[in-house]
N, C-alpha and C positions, 0 to 999 in steps of 0.2 A: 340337366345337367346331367347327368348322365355320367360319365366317363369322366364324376363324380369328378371325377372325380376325385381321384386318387390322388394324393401327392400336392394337390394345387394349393396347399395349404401355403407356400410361398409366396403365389401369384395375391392369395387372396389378402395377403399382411402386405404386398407392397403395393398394390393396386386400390387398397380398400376406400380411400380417402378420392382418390379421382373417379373410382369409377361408381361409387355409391349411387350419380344420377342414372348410369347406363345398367346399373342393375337393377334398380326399379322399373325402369323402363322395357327388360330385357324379361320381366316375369310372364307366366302365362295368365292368357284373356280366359276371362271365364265367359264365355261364347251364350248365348241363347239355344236355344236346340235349333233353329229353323236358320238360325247365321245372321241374325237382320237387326241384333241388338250383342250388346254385352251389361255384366254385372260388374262395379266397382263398393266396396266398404266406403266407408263416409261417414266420419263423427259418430261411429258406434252404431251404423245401422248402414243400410244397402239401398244404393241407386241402381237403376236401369238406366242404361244409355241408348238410344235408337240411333239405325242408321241409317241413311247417311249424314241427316240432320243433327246429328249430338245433340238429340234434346232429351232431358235429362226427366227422371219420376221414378219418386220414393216409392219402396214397396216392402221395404220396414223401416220404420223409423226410428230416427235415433235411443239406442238401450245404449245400460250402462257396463254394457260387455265390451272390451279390447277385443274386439273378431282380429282373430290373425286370420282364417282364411274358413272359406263357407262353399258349401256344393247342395246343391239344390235337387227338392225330389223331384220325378221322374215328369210327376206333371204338374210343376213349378208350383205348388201351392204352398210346401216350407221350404224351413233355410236349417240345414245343420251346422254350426256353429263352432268353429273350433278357439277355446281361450285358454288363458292359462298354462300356456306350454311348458315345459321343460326340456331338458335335454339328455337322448340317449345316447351315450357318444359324440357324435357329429353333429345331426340333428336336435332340433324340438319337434319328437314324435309325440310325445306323449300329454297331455293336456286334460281341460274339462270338454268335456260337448253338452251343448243346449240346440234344441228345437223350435223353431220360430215358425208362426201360424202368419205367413203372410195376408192373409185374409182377417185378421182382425190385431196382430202386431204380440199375441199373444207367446211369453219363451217361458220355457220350462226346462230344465238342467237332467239330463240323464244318468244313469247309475248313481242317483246319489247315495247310496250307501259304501259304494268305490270310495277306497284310498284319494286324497285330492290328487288331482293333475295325472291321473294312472290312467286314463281310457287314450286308448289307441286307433287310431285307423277306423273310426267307424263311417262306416255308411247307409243310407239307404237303404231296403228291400227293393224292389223292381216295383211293388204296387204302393211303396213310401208310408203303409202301416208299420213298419219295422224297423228298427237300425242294430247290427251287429257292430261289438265291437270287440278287442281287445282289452284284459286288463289285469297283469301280475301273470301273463303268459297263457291266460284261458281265456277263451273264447265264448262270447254272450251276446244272445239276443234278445233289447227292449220291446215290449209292444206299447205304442204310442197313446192307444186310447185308454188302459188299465197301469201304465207306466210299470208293469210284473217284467219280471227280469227271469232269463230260465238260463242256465250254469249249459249251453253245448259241448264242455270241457271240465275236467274238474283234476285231471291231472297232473297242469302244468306246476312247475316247481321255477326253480334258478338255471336249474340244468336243463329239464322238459320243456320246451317251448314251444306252443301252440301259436299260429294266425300272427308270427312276427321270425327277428331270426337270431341269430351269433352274432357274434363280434366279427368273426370274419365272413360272414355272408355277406354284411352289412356294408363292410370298407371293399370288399374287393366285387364282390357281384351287384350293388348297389341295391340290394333285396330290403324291405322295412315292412312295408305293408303286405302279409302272409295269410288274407283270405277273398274270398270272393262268392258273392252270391249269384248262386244258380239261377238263370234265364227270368225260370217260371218263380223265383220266391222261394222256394219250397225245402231249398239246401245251401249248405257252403262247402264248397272246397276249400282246403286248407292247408299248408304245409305242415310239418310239425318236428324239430330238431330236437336229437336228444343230444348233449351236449356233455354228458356225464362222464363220459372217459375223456375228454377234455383238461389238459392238463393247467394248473394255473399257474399265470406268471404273478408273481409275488413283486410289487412295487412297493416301495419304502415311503412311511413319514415321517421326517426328523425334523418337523418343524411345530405340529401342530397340540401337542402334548408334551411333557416331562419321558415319558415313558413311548418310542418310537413304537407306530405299530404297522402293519404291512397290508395292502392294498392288493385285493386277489383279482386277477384279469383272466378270465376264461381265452386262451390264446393257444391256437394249434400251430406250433411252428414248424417248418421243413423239413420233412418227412414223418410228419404225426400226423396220426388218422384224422380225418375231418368229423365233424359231428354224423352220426346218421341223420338222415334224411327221407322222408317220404311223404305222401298226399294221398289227405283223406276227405273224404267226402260223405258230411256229417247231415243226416235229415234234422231240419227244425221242429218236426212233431214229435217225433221222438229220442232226439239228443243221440242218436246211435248213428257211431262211426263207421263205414265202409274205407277199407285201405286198396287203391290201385295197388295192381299188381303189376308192376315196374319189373321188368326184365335188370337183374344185374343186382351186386353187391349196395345196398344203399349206403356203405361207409366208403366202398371206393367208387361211387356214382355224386355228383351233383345233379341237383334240379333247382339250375337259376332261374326259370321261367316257366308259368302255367297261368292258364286262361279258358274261361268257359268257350265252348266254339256258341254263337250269337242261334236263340232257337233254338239250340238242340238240350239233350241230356247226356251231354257228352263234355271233356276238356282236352285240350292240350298243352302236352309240353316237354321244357327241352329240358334231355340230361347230356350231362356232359361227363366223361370219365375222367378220371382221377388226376391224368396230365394234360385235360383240357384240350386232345387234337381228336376227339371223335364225337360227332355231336348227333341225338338221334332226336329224332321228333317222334313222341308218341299219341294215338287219342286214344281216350278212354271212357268207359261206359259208366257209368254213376250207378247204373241199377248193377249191375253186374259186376264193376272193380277191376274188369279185364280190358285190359289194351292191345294196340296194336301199332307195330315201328312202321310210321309214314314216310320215314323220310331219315337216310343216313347221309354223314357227310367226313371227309376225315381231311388234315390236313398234316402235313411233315413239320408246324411248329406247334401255332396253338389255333381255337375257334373261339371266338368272342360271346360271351350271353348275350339271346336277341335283342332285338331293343322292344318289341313288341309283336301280338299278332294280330293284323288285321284282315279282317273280313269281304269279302266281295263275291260276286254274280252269285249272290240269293245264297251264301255261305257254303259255296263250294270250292270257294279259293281264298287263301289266302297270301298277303304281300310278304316276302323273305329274304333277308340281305344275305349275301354271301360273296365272299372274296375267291372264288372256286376259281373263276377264269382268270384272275391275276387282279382282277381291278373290283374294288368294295359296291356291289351292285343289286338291285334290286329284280327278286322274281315273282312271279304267281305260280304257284302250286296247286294242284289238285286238293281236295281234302284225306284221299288217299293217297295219294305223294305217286301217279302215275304218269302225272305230267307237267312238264316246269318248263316254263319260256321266260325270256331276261327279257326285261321290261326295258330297261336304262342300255342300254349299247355305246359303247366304244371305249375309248382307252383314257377309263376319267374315272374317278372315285365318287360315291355320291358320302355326302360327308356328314348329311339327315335327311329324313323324308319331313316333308313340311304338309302335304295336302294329299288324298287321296280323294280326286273328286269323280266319281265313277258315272253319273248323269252326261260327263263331256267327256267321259273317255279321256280323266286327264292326272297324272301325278304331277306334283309338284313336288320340288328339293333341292335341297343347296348342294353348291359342286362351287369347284373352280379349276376347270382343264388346264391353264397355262401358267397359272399362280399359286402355288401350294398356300401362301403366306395370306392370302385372299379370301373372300366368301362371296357368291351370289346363286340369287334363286334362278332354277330352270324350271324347264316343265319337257313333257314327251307324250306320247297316248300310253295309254295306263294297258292296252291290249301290245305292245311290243312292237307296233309298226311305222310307231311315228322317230321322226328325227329329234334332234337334240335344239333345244327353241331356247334362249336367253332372254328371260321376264326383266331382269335388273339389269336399266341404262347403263351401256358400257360408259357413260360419261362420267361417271361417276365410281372412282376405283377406289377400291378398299374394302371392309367389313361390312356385308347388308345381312340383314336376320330380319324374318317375317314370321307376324302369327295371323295367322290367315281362316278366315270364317267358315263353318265349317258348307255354308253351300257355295264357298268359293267366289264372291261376289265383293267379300271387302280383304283390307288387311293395315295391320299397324306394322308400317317398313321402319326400321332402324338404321340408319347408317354411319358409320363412323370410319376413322383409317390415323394412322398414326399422328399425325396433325386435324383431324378435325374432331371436335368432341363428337360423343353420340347426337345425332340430329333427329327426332321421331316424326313422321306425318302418317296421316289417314288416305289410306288410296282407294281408288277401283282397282280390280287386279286385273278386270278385262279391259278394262282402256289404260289401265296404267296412270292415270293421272289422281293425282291427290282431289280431296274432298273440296279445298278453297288451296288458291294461291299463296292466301295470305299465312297459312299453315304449312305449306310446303316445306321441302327439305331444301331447293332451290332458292328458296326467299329468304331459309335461316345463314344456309350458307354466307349469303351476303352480308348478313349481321354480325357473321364471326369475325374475330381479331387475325388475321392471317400471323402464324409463327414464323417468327425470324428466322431461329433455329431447327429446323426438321429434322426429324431423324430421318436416315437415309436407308435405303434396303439395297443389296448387293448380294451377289453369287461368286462363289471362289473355290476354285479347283485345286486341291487336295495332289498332292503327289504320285498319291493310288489314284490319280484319275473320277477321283468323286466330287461331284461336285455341288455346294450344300448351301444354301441361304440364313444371309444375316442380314440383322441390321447393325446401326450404327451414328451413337449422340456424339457430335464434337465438341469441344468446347467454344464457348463464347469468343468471340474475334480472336478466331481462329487463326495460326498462320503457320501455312505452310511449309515455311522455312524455319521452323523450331519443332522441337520434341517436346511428346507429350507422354503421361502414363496410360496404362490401359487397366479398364477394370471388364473384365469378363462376365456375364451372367450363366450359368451353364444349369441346364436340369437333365435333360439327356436319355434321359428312361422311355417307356412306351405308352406314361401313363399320361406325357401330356407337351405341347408343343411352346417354344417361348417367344420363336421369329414369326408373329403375327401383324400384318396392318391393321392393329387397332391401338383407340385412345389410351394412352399410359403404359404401352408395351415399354416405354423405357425407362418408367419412372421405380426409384429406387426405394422405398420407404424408409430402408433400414441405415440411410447416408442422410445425418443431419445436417444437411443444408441444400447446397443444390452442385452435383455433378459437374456440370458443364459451367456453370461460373468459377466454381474454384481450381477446372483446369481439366479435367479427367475426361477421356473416353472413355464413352460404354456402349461397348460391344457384344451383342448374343449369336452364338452359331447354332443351327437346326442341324444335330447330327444324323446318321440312319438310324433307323430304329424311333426314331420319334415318329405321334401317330398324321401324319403331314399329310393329305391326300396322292401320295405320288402314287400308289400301287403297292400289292403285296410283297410283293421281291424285296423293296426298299425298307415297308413296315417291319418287317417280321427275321431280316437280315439280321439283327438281334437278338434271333434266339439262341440261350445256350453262351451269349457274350457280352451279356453286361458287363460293363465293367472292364470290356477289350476293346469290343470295336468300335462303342459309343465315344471313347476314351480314345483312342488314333483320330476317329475321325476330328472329335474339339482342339489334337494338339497338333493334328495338322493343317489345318486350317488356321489357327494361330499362328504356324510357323511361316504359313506365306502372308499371315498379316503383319507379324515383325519385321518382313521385306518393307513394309512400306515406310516413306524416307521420313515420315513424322510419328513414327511410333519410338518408344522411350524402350529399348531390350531389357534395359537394369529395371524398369519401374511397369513390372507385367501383374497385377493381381486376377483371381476370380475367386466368385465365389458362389454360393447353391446350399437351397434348403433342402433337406429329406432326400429323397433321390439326387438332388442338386449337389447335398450333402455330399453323399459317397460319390459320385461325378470330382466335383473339387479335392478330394482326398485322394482321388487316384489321379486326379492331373498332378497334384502335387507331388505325389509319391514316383509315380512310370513316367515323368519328364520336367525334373526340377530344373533344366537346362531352359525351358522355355518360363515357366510359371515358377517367380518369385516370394509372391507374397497369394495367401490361402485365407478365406475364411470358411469354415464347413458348420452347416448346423444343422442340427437334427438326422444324423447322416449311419446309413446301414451301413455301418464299417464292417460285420461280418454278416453275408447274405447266409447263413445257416442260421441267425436269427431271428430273421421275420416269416410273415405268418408263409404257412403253403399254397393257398391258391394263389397271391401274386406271384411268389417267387417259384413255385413247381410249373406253374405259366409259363412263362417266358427261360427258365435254367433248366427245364426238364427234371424228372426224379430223382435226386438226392441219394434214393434208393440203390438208383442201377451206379451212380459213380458219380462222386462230387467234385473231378476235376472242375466240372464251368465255376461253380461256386468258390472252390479256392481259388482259383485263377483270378474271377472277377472281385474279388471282396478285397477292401482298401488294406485290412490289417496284415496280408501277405505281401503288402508291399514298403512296410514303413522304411524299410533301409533306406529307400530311396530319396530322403526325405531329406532338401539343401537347404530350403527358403523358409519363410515365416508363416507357421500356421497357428491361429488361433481354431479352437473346434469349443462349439454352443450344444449346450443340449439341458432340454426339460426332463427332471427328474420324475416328474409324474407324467413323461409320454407313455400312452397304452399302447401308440402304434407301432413309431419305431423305438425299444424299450433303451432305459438310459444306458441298460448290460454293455450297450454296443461302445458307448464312449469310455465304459471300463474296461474292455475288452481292448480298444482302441490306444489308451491311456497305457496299459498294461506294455503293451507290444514297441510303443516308442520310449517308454521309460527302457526295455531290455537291450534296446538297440540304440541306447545314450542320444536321444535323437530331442533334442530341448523345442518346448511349443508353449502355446497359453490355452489356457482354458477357463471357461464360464459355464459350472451349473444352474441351473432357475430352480430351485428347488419347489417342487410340486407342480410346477407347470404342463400342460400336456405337450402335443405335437406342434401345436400353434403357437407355443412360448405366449400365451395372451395375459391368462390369467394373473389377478392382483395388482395393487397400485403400484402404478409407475412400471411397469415393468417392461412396456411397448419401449419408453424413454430412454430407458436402462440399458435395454437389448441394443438401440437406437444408438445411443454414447458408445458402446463398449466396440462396435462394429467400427463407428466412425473414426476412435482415437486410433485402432489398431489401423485400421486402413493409411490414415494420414501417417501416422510414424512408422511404416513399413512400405509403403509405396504413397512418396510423397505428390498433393499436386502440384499442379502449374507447369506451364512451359520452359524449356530449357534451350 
């Protein structure tokens, strides 16, 4: 998950209910080392599964620990244990860990003298006498056989943070786990944020005492300095830190990314400056703390944190995506950054790398050349001279996602597309055919219910000559010869796409009852600026115009969808969470001619509010001149406001804070501009929390929809 990320916090409240099977199904394998088996949980203990046969054998057995999730030492004889979780923000990082002796079923709990559910991230040593972990922001390493505990850290505080990160590391760089053990055992590199100049947003509780008291959120907003940052690399014999010496200011530098290089006594990793368009890659020596710039890159918007580093020809190269030549692609690089060849060639984005199988000269990874809206795996030679080879049956169109073993011999294919649920089988990847018939994705198919009603996907050119992809649910016995209303889905930002061919792209959670029976189209457009595979031009056309150009393109594309002869002009809604949020408030506001009826929630009405690496991303520095900001931000535009907005917002959001809807509230009371509104009191970004409230949120959408843009035919 990745690209986290951001924002999806919409997708995942109206999606949560249909896609619950396809997201289990959608987790990663936890592989064998040699590819030829995987590990599955099971009634509080752990199976082996071999392949190709799926036969199954216990190799702990059933304990009475809830394992949420387990990783195995190096040469499979324990199980590290993760229970107990909690939640850090977003996540359940933080938890108990216990040790399992596969060899006689023997667990044992670590740090017991830790705070409960406090140990973080821990893992393994390299020779699996050891596990470091996290805990209260210091960093500790157990020995297994005397279960002594030795303090690597002893600084960390609320502010000082050791081997984890910030608030805004965390949401926008998707950083959590902040150390790693050196090759040989012997060290850890680690990040370590000081976070103390960090100003705090103060949130409100007026619910939970007689006496309201206020909720402090470590939060750098748009144009506040980010926390310092840097990596150190701590010996385990004697608890004594070594600090790289990183070229550059570590308050106006990030480092979203660092990685031992595999064998050596060396790491790498990327910083990125302050507005996110120069990115350098540095290595550096562990014994010595001195580095060296491998590798620069700059771009005129922004450079995205890598998604990984990986290793190849006996650690002299490594794999690198970059968007340099116009299209998101994969290189090998030198280990001094002397030589780089593009591995993926031609005029197609690669959208993840799935397999790096270097014994056949082969990567594997999903793209889709002709269908931004799509997914399927390809493959190429991993040395840059092979052609573009299509693994996943054209037959079969829609969303495929594989996780594929790591010696490249099996894989669990998923397939799904707007009408068919997720379908899972066991294949060979080299012949392509599934494990038995009887399991196939081919045989399930036939089992499915074929849908009556389909959503349909469509392309529509814009007046500017642009031309953008949607889909689109009609209602039930349908007719052509009568009007209908429209209900719009918009998110719009670059942090996440909503015209996708897969299962429940069009289902609504937050409309109690069902869309298309009671009359209603729904309709979503992929504006530019969303992260679509088209190419960088398209991606990144965005920058500096949130909130402009993502915002023409939604309203012109609706305006040639109101050409058509069964759309209802008088009965036009949309609406959008968080980024969707401020999307809906500015269709409302810069074209109430088109868009009637609003619902906005959770929504950055002024982009001077939220945090700086999202928004100094993509609007540039704040610093040099905040026209893009005022420009894009909804609350410069309330005048504009004809139709019916309701606007939702949790008073306990950390992310986008509730300031925004006072801020918001403020600006359309001065400009007599009448709306409704709904606070959740203490709710976060997800409006989840407390009884009833999913229901609530549920009702309060559905009556304002129905009595501001009625359904049914006309």
């Amino acid at each position: 998950m990745k690209k986290y990320s951001k924002y999806l916090i919409n997708q995942l409240v109206l999606f949560v209910v249909i896609l619950s099977t396809a997201l289990a199904q959608s987790r990663g394998i936890n592989w064998t080392k040699d590819g030829n088996g995987f590990y599955e949980i099971q009634n509080g203990g752990i199976v082996l599964v071999s392949l190709p046969k799926m036969e199954r054998k216990q190799v702990l057995s059933n304990t009475s620990l809830r394992i949420q999730s387990f990783q195995l030492s190096e040469d499979g004889s324990k199980a590290l244990i993760f229970t107990n979780s909690k939640k850090v923000w977003r996540y359940n990082t933080r938890g108990d860990y216990y040790v399992a002796d596969l060899s006689n079923g023997a667990v044992k709990q670590l740090g017991k003298n830790m705070p409960a559910s406090s140990l973080m991230f821990a893992k393994f040593s390299p020779d699996g006498q050891n596990v470091a972990y996290v805990s209260k922001h210091n960093l500790y390493v157990e020995d297994l056989a005397s279960n002594s505990i030795k303090a690597l850290t002893t600084d960390g505080t609320d502010r000082l943070i050791n081997g984890t990160f910030d608030w805004v590391y965390e949401e926008e760089f998707n950083c959590r786990d902040g150390f790693r053990w050196s090759p040989d055992g012997k060290s850890i590199a680690y990040w370590q944020l000081d976070a103390s100049k960090i100003k705090n947003f103060l949130m409100i509780n007026n619910t939970d005492s007689i006496y309201a008291y206020t909720i402090p959120v470590e939060y750098p907003k748009v144009g506040e300095n980010p926390s310092a940052c840097r990596v150190g690399i701590v010996e385990i014999a004697s608890a004594k830190t070594k600090w790289l010496d990183v070229p550059g200011d570590n308050v106006q530098h990030y480092i979203p990314r660092m990685e031992w290089i595999p064998g050596t006594n060396e790491v790498i990793l990327q910083q990125l400056n302050r507005e996110q368009n120069t990115s350098k890659l540095f290595v550096g020596d562990a014994k010595t703390a001195t580095t060296k710039n491998v590798c620069t890159e700059t771009d005129k918007a922004w450079i995205d944190a890598a998604d990984d580093f990986e290793w190849i020809n006996s650690n002299k190269e490594f794999l690198w995506a970059s968007e340099k030549d116009g299209w998101r692609h994969y290189y090998r690089i030198s280990k001094d950054g002397k030589k780089q060849a593009l591995i993926t060639k031609g005029n197609f984005d690669v959208i993840e790398k799935s397999l790096t199988d270097e014994k056949n000269n082969m990567l594997y990874f999903i793209a889709s050349p002709t269908n931004a809206t799509q997914k399927y795996l390809y493959k190429t030679k991993l040395d840059g001279k092979g052609s573009l080879e299509m693994v996943t049956s054209a037959v079969m169109p829609g969303t495929h996602s594989y996780s594929i073993s790591p010696n490249g011999l099996y894989a669990r294919h998923t397939y799904q597309s707007a009408s068919i649920q997720p379908l899972t089988e066991w294949m060979n990847l080299n012949s392509g055919t599934p494990f038995s018939m009887d399991g196939s994705i081919t045989n399930q198919l036939g089992r499915q219910k074929p849908v009556a009603n389909k959503t349909t996907f469509f392309k529509i050119k814009t007046e500017d000559g642009v031309e953008l992809d949607g889909w689109m649910k009609k209602p039930e016995n349908f007719n052509e010869n009568k009007k209908y209303p429209v209900l719009f889905y918009v998110y719009g930002e670059p942090a996440s796409q909503t015209v996708t061919d897969t299962y429940g792209v069009d289902y609504n959670a937050l409309y109690q009852g069902d869309l298309a029976k009671d009359g209603y189209i729904a309709i979503s457009i992929e504006n530019r600026g969303a992260p679509a595979p088209k190419g960088r031009e398209r991606r990144k056309s965005i920058y500096k115009n949130i909130g402009v150009l993502n915002i023409r393109d939604q309203a012109m594309a609706a305006r040639e969808i109101l050409k058509w002869p069964f759309i209802d002009k008088e009965r036009v809604a949309v609406y959008g969470w968080s980024g969707g949020g401020s999307s809906t408030l500015n269709l409302m506001f810069q074209y109430p001619d088109i868009y009637k009826t609003g619902i906005a929630i959770a929504a950055v009405a002024n982009q001077l509010t939220y945090d700086n690496i999202y928004q100094e991303r993509y609007m540039g520095s704040p610093l040099q001149t905040k026209d893009a900001y005022i420009k894009g931000s909804p609350i410069n535009h309330v005048q504009g406001l004809k139709g019916n907005l309701l606007y939702i917002h949790g008073t306990g959001d950390d992310n986008v804070h509730y300031q925004n809807a006072e801020m918001l509230v403020d600006e359309l009371i001065k400009h007599n501009k009448p709306f409704q509104m709904m606070a959740y009191p203490n709710r976060t970004h997800s409006i989840s929390e407390g009884e009833g409230t999913r229901s609530h949120l549920a009702l309060t959408f559905t009556n304002f929809l129905k009595a501001n843009c009625p359904p049914g035919a006309r």
